[in-house]
C-alpha positions as a Markdown table, in Angstrom:
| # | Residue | x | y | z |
|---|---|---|---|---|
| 1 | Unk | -102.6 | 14.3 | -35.3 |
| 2 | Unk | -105.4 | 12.3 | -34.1 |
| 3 | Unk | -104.1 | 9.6 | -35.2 |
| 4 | Unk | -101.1 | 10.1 | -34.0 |
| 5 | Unk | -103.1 | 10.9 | -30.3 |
| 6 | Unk | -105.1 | 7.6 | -30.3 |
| 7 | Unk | -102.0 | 5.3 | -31.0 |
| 8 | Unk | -100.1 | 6.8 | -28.2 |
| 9 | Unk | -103.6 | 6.3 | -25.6 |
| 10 | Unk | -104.0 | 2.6 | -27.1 |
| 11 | Unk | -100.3 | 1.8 | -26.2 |
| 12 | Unk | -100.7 | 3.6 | -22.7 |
| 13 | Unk | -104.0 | 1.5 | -21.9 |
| 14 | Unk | -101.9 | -1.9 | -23.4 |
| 15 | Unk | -99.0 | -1.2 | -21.1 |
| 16 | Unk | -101.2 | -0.5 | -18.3 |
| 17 | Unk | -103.4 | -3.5 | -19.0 |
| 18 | Unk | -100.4 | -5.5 | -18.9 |
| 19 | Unk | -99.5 | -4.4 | -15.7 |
| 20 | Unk | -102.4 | -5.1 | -13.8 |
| 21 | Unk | -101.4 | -8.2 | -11.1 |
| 22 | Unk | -103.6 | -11.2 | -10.6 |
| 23 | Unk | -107.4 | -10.7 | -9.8 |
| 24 | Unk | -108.0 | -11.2 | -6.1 |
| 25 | Unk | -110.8 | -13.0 | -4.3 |
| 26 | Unk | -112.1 | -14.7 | -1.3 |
| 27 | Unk | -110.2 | -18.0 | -0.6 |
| 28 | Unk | -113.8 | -19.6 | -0.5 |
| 29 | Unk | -114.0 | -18.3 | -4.7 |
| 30 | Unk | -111.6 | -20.9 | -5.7 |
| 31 | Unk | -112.3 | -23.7 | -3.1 |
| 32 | Unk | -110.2 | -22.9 | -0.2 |
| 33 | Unk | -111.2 | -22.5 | 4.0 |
| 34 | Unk | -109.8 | -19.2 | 4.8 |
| 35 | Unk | -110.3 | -19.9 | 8.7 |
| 36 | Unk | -107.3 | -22.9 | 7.7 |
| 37 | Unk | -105.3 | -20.1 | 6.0 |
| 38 | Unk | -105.1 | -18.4 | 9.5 |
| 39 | Unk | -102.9 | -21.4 | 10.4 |
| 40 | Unk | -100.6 | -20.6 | 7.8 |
| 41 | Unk | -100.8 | -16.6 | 9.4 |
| 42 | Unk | -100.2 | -18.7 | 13.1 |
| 43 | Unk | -96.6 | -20.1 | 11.6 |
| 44 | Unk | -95.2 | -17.2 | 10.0 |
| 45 | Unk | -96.2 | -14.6 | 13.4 |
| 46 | Unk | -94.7 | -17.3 | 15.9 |
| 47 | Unk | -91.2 | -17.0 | 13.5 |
| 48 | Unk | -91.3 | -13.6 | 13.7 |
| 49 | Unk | -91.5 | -13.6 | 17.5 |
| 50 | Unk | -88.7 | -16.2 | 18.0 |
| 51 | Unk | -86.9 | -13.5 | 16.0 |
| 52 | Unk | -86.2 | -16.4 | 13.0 |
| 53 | Unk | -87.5 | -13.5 | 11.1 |
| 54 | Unk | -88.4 | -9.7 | 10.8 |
| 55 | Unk | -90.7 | -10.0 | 8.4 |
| 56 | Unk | -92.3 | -11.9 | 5.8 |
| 57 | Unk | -95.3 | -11.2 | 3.1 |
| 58 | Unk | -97.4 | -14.5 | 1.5 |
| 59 | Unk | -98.9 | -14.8 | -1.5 |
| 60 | Unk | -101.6 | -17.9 | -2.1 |
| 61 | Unk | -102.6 | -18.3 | -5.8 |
| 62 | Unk | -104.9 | -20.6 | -6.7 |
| 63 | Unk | -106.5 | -21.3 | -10.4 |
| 64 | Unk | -104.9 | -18.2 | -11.6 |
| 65 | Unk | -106.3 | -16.3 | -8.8 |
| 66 | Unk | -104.8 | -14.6 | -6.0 |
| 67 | Unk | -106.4 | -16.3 | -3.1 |
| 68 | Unk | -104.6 | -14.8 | -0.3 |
| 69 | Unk | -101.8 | -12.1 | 0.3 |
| 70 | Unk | -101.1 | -10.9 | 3.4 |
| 71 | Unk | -97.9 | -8.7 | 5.3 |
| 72 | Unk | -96.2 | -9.3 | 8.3 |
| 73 | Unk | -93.8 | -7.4 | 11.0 |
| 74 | Unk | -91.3 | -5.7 | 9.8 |
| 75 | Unk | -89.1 | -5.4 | 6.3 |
| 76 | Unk | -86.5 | -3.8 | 8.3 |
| 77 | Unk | -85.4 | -3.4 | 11.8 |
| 78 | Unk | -81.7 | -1.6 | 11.2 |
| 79 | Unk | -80.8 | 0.7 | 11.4 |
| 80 | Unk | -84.5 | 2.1 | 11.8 |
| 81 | Unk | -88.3 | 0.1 | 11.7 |
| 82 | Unk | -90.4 | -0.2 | 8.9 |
| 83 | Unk | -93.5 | -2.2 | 8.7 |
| 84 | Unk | -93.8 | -4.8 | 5.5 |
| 85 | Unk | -96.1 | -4.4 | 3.3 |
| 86 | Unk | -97.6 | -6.3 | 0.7 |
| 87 | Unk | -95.7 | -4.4 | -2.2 |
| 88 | Unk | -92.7 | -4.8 | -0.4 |
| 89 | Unk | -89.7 | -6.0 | -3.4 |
| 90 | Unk | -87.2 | -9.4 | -2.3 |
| 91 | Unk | -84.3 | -10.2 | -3.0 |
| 92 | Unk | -85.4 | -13.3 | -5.1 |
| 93 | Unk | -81.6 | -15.2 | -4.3 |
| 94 | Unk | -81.6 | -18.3 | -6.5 |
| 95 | Unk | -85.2 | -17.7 | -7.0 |
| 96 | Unk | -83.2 | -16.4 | -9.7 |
| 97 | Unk | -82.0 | -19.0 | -11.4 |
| 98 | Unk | -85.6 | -20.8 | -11.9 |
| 99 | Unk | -87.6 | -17.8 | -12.9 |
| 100 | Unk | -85.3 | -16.0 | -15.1 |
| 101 | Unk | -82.4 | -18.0 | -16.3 |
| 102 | Unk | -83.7 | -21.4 | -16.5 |
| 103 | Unk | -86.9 | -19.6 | -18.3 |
| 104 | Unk | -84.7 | -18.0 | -20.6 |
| 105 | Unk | -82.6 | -21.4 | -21.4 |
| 106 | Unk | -85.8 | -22.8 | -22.0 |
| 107 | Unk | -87.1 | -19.8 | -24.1 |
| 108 | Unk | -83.7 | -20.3 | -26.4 |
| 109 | Unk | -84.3 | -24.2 | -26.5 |
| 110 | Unk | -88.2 | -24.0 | -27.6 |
| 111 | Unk | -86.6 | -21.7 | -30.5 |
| 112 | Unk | -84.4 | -23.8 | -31.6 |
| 113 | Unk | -81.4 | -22.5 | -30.6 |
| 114 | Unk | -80.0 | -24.6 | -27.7 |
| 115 | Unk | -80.4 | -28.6 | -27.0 |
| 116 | Unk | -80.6 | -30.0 | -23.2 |
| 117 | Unk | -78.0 | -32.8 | -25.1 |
| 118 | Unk | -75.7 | -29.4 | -26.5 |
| 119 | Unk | -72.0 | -29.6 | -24.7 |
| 120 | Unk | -71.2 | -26.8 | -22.6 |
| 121 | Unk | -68.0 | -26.5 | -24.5 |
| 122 | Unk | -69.9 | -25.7 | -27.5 |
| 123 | Unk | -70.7 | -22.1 | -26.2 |
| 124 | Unk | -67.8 | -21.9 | -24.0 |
| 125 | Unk | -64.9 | -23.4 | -25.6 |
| 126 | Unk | -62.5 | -23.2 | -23.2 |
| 127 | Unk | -64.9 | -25.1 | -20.4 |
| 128 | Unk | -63.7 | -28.4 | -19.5 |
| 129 | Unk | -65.3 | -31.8 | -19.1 |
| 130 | Unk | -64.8 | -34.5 | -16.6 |
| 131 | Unk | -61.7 | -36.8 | -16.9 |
| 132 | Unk | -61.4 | -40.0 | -15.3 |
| 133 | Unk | -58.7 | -41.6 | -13.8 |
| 134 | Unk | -57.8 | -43.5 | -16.8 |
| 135 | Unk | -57.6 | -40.9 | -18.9 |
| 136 | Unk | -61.2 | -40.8 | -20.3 |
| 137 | Unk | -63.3 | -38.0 | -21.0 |
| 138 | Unk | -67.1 | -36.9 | -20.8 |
| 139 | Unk | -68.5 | -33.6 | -21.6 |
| 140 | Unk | -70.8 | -31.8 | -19.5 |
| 141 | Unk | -74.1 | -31.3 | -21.4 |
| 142 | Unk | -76.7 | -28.0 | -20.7 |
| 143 | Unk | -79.1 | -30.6 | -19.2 |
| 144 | Unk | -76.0 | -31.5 | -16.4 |
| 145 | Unk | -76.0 | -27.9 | -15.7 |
| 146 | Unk | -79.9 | -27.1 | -15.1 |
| 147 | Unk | -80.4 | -30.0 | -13.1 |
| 148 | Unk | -77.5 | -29.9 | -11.1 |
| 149 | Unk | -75.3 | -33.0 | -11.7 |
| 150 | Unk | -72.5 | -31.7 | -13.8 |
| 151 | Unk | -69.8 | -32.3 | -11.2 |
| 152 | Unk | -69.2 | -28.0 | -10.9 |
| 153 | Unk | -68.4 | -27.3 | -7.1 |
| 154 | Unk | -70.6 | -25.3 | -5.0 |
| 155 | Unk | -69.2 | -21.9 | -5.6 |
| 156 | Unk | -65.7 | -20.1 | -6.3 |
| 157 | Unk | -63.6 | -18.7 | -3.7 |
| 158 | Unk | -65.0 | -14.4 | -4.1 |
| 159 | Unk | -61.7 | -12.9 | -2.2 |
| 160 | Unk | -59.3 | -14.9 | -4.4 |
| 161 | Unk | -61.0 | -14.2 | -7.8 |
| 162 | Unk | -61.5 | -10.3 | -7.1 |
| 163 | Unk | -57.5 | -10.5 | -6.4 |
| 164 | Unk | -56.8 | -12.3 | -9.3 |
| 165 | Unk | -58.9 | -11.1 | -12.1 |
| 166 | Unk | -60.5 | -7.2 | -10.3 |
| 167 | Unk | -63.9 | -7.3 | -10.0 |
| 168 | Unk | -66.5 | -7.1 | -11.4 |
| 169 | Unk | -65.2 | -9.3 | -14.0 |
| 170 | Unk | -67.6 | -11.8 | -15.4 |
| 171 | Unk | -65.2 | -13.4 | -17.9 |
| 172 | Unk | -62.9 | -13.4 | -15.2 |
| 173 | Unk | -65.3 | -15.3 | -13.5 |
| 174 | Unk | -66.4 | -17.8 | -16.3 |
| 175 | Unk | -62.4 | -18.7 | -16.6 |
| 176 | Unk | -62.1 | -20.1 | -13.5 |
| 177 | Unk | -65.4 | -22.2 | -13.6 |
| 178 | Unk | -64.4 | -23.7 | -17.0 |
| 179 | Unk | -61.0 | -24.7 | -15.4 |
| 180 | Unk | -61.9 | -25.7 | -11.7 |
| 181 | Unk | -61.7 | -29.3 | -10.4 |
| 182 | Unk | -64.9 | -31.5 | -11.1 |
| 183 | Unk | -66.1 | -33.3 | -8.2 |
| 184 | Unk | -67.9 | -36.0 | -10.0 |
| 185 | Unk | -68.6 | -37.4 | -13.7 |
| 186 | Unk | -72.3 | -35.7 | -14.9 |
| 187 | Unk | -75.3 | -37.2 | -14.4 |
| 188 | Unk | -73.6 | -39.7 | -11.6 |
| 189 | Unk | -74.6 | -37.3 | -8.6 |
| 190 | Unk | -76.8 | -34.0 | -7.2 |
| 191 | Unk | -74.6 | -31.1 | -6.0 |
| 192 | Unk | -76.5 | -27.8 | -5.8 |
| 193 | Unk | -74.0 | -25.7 | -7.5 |
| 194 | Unk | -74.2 | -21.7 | -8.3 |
| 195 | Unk | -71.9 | -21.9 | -10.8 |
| 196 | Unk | -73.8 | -24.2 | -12.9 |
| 197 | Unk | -76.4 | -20.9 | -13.4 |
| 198 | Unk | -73.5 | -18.8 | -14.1 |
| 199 | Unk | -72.2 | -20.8 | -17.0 |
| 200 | Unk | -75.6 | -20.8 | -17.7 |
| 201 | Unk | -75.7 | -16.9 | -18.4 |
| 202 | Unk | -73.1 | -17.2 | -20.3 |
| 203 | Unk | -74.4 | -19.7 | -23.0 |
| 204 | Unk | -77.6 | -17.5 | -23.0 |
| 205 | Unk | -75.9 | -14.3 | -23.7 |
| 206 | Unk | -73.3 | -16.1 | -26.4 |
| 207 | Unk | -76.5 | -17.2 | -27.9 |
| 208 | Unk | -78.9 | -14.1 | -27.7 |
| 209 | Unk | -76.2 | -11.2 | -28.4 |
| 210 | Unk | -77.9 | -9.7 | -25.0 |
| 211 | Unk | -76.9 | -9.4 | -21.3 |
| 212 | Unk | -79.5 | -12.0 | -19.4 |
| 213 | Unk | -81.2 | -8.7 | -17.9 |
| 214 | Unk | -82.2 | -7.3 | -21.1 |
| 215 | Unk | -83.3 | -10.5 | -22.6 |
| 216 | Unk | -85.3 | -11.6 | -19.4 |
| 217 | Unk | -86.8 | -8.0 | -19.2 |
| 218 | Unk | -87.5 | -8.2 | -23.0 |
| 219 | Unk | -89.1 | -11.7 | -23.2 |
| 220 | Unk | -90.6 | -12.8 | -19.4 |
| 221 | Unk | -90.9 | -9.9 | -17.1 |
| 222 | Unk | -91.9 | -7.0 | -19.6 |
| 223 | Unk | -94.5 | -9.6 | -21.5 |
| 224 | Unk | -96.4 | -10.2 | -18.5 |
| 225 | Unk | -96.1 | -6.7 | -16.9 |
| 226 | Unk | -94.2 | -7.5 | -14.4 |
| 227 | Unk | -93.6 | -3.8 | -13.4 |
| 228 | Unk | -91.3 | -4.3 | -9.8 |
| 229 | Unk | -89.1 | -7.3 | -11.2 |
| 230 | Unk | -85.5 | -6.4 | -12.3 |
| 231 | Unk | -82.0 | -7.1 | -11.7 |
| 232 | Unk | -80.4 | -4.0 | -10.5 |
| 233 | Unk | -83.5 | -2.4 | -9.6 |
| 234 | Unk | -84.1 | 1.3 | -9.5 |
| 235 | Unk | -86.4 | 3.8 | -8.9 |
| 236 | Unk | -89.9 | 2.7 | -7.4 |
| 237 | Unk | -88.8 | -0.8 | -7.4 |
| 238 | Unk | -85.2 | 0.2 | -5.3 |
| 239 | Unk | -87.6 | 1.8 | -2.7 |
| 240 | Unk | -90.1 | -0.9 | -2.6 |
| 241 | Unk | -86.9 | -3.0 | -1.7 |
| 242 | Unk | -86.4 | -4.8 | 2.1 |
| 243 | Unk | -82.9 | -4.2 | 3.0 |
| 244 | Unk | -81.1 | -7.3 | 3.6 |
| 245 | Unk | -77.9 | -7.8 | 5.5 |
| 246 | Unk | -75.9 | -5.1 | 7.1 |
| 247 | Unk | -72.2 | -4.3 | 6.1 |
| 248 | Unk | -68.7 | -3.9 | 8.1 |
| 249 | Unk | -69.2 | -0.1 | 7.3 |
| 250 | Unk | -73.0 | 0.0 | 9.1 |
| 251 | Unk | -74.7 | 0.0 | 6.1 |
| 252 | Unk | -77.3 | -2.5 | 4.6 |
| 253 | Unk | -77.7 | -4.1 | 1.7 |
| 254 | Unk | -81.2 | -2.9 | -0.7 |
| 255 | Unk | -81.3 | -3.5 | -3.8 |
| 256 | Unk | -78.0 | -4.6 | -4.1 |
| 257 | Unk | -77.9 | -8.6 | -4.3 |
| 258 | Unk | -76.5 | -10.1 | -1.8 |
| 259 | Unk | -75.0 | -13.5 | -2.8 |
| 260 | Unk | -71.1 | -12.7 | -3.3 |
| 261 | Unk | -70.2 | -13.9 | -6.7 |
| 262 | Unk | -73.2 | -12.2 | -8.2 |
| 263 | Unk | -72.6 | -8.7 | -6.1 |
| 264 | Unk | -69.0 | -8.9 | -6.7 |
| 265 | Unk | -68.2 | -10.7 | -9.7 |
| 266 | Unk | -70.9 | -10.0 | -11.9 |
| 267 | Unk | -72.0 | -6.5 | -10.8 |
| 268 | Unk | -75.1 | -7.7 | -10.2 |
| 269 | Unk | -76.6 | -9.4 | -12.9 |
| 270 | Unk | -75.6 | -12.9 | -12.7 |
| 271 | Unk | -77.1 | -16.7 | -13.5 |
| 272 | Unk | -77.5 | -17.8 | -9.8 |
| 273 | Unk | -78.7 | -14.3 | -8.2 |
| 274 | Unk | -79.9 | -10.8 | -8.3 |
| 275 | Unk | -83.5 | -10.7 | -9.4 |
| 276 | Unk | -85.4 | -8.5 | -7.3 |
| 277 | Unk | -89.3 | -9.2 | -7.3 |
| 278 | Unk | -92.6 | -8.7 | -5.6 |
| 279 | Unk | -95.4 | -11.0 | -4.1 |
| 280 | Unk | -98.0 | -9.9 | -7.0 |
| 281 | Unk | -95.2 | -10.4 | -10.0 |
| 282 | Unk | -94.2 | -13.6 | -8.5 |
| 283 | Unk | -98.5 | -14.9 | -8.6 |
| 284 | Unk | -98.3 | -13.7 | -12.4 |
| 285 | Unk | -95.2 | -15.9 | -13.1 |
| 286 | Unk | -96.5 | -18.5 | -11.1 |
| 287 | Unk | -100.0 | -18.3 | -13.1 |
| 288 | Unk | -98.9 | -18.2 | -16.2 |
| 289 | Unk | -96.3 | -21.5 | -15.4 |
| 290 | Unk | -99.8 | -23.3 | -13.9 |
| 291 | Unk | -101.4 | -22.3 | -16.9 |
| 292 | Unk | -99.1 | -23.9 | -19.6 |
| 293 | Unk | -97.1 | -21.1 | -20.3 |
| 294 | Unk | -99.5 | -17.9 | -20.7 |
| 295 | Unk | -101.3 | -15.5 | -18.2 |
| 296 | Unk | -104.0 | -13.0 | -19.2 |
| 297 | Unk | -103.4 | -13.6 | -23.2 |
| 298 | Unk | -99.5 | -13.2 | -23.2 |
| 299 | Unk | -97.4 | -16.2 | -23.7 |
| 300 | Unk | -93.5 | -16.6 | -22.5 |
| 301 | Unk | -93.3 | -20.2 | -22.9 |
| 302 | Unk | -95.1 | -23.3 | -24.8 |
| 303 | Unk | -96.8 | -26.1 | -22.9 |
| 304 | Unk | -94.2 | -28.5 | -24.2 |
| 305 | Unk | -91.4 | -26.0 | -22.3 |
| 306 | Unk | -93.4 | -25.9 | -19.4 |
| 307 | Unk | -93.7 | -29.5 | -19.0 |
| 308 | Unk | -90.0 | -30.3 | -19.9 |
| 309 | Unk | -89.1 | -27.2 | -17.7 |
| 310 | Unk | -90.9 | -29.2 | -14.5 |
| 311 | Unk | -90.0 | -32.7 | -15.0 |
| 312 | Unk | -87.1 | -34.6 | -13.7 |
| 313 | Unk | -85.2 | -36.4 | -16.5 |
| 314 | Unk | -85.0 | -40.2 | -16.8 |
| 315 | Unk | -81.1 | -40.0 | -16.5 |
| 316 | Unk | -81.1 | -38.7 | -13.3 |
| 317 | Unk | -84.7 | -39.5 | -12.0 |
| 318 | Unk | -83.5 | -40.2 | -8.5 |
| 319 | Unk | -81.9 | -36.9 | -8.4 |
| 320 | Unk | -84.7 | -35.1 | -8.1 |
| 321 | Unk | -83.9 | -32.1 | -10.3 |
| 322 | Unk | -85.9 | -30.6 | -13.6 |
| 323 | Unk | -83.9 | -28.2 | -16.0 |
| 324 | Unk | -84.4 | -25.4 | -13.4 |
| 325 | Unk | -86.9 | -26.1 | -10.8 |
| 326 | Unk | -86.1 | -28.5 | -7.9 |
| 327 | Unk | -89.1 | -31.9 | -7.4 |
| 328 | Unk | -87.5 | -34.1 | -4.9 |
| 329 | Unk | -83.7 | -33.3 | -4.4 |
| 330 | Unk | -82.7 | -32.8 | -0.4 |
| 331 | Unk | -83.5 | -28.6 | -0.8 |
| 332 | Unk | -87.3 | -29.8 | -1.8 |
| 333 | Unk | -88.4 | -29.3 | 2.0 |
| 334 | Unk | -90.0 | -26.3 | 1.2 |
| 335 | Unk | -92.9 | -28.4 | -0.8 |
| 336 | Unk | -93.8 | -30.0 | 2.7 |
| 337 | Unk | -96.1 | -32.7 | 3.4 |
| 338 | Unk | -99.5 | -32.2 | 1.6 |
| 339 | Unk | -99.1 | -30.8 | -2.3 |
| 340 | Unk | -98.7 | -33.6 | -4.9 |
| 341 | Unk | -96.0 | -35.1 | -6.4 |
| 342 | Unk | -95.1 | -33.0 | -9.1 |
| 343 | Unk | -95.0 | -30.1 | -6.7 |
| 344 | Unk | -91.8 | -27.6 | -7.9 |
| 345 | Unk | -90.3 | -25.0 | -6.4 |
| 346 | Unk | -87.0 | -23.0 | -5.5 |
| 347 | Unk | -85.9 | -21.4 | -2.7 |
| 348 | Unk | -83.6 | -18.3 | -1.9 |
| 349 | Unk | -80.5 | -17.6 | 0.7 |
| 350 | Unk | -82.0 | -14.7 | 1.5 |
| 351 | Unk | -85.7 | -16.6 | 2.7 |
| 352 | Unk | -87.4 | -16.5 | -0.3 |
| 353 | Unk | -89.5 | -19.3 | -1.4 |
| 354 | Unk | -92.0 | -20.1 | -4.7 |
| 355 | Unk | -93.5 | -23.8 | -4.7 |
| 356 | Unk | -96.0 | -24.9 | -7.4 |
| 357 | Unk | -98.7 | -27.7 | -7.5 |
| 358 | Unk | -100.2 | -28.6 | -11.0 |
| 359 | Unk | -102.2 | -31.3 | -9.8 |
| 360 | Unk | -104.3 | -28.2 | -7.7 |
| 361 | Unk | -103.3 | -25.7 | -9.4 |
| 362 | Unk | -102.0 | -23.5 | -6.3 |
| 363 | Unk | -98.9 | -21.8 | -6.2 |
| 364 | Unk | -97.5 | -21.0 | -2.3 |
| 365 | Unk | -95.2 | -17.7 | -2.2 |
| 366 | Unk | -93.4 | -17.1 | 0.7 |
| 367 | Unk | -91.3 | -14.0 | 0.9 |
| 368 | Unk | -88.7 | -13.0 | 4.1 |
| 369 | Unk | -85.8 | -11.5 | 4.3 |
| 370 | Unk | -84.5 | -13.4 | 7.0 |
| 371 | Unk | -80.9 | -12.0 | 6.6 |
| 372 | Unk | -81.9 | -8.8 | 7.6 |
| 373 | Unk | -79.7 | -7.8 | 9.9 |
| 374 | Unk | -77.4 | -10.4 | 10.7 |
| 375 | Unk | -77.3 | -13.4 | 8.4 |
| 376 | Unk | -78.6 | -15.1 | 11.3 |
| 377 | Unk | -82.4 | -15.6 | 10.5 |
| 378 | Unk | -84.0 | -19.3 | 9.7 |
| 379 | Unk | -86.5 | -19.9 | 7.0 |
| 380 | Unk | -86.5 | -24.0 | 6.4 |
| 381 | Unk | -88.9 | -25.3 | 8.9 |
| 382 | Unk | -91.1 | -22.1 | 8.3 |
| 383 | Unk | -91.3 | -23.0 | 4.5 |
| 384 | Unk | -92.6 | -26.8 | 5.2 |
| 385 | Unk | -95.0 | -25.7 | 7.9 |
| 386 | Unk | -97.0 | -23.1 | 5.7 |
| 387 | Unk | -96.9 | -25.0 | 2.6 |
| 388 | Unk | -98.6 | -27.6 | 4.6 |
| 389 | Unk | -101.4 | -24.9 | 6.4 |
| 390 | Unk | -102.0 | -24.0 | 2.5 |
| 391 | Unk | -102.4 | -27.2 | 1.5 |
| 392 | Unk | -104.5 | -28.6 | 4.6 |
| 393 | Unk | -107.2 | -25.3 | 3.3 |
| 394 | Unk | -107.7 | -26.4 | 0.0 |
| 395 | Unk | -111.2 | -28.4 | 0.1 |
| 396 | Unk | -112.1 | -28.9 | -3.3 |
């Protein structure tokens, strides 16, 4: 019995351990003016007055420390007004695809169970290549879809797809992407495509035997106690949620994803959307991605993944794109002026935003959700201007 007492208080006191967030100090403990950081606060108050935004929170971290994290105005304004908080949870958008599903491609490929090189028809075998005029064929590789240069258009026509094939329908779904029209041969141009993410989760789960929300849970989120990051969230994290945009009905969107295809087609859990986080999970991932794969002792990834994960390959250099994380493509605004060059980020529809520097080790979190309540919000200047108040604090 006491035995039996002590094992069940030493797992309680690990799972609470591993949900502690990042230790938080005085911007000044890790080399950073926090008098500059109030430039940063400047930016994000002016948006919310011009009504760009209702809200936003920011998260600073900075040598696996969380230097800064501050609230701001509102998480919602419709149909009633709540203050934001800094526990408030985000609809992460594509956020998505970089901190889960790329992660969990990259997981499978330091396993040895999935190649960058692999053909996409490999997993899917119906998915077709790219054919040129002459006849000739090339295949698009797991590399073309992570960096965005497989040829895949931009997204799928929602309306269309629910008629045809009911909804939700993932395979449905992953029919029409492996039989739509290519827009170019892989590797020859950058088009920031959703559906390459999708096809994505598809490979993962053909590979894993699991639905990409179990095996993220099981091997990123859940590893480094992530406690308020899900897809489909429920419970504490669905009322930690900021309600996003509001329906034809009246209604609002919160924790419901809000990107289409992954709403409608995939019920929610999908490749290019519908991971729900906070400010202090986000630090952790960011951390533990600063500090070659493991925070606080636990270990998702290998420095080797890491660094593949954040570097643009030689193919498609100019592109700008790693296998999940965007360097230097057109979307890379959100880096702005003053971090390094191996600076990576993502950002989100809904106005979220992670960008990380290696080269200072400082990892800018910017959280809004500036579709709340009308679609009609604007994030892309705000991103570049507080990336740069961040970086203009950091004095050594």
């Amino acid at each position: 019995m006491k035995k039996t007492v002590y094992l069940l208080a030493t797992l309680l006191f690990v799972l609470q351990a591993a949900a502690q967030p990042l230790q938080r100090v005085a911007p000044g403990k890790v080399g950073m003016d926090s008098q500059k950081l109030k430039y940063a606060d400047e930016a994000i108050q002016k948006a919310i007055d011009n009504k760009e935004i209702p809200g936003a929170v920011l998260a600073v971290v900075r040598n696996g420390k969380m230097a800064y994290l501050k609230a701001y105005g509102n998480k919602q304004i419709y149909p009633t007004i709540e203050a934001m908080n800094i526990n408030t949870v985000f609809d992460m958008a594509s956020v998505s695809k970089s901190m889960s599903t790329a992660i969990c491609a990259m997981i499978l490929i330091e396993r040895g169970q999935l190649r960058l090189l692999d053909k996409v028809n490999q997993y899917i075998p119906e998915f077709k290549g790219w054919t040129e005029t002459d006849g000739k064929k090339t295949d698009i590789r797991i590399v073309d879809i992570m960096t965005h240069t497989s040829g895949l258009p931009p997204y799928a026509p929602v309306d269309s797809l629910k008629k045809k094939y009911g909804a939700p329908n993932p395979n449905g779904l992953i029919e029409y992407i492996s039989n739509c029209k290519r827009d170019f041969a892989p590797k020859s141009q950058f088009q920031y495509s959703c559906l390459n993410y999708i096809t994505l989760q598809r490979i993962i789960e053909t590979i894993s035997g699991q639905t990409l929300r179990n095996f993220a849970k099981a091997n990123i989120f859940d590893v480094l106690g992530m406690k308020h990051t899900d897809y489909c969230p429920t419970g504490e994290t669905l009322a930690l949620c900021a309600p996003t945009e509001k329906q034809a009905d009246g209604s609002v969107l919160k924790g419901i994803v809000h990107d289409p295809l992954a709403r409608i087609m995939n019920g929610g859990v999908s490749g290019n959307a519908g991971v729900f986080s906070s400010a202090d999970d986000i630090a952790i991932l960011a951390a533990t991605l600063l500090n070659e794969g493991e925070y606080d002792g636990k270990r998702i990834l290998s420095p080797m993944a890491v660094k593949t994960m954040r570097t643009v390959p030689h193919a498609v250099a100019e592109l700008g794109r790693t296998p999940g994380w965007d360097v230097s493509s057109p979307y890379a605004s959100n880096n702005g002026d003053l971090f390094g060059p191996n600076t990576f980020g993502h950002t989100g529809y809904t106005g979220t935003s992670l960008i990380m520097d290696p080269d200072s080790n400082t990892a800018v979190i910017l959280l809004t959700n500036r579709v709340h309540p009308d679609d009609k919000g604007e994030v892309v200047r705000l991103r570049s201007l507080v990336a740069n108040a961040v970086a203009g604090a950091i004095l050594k």
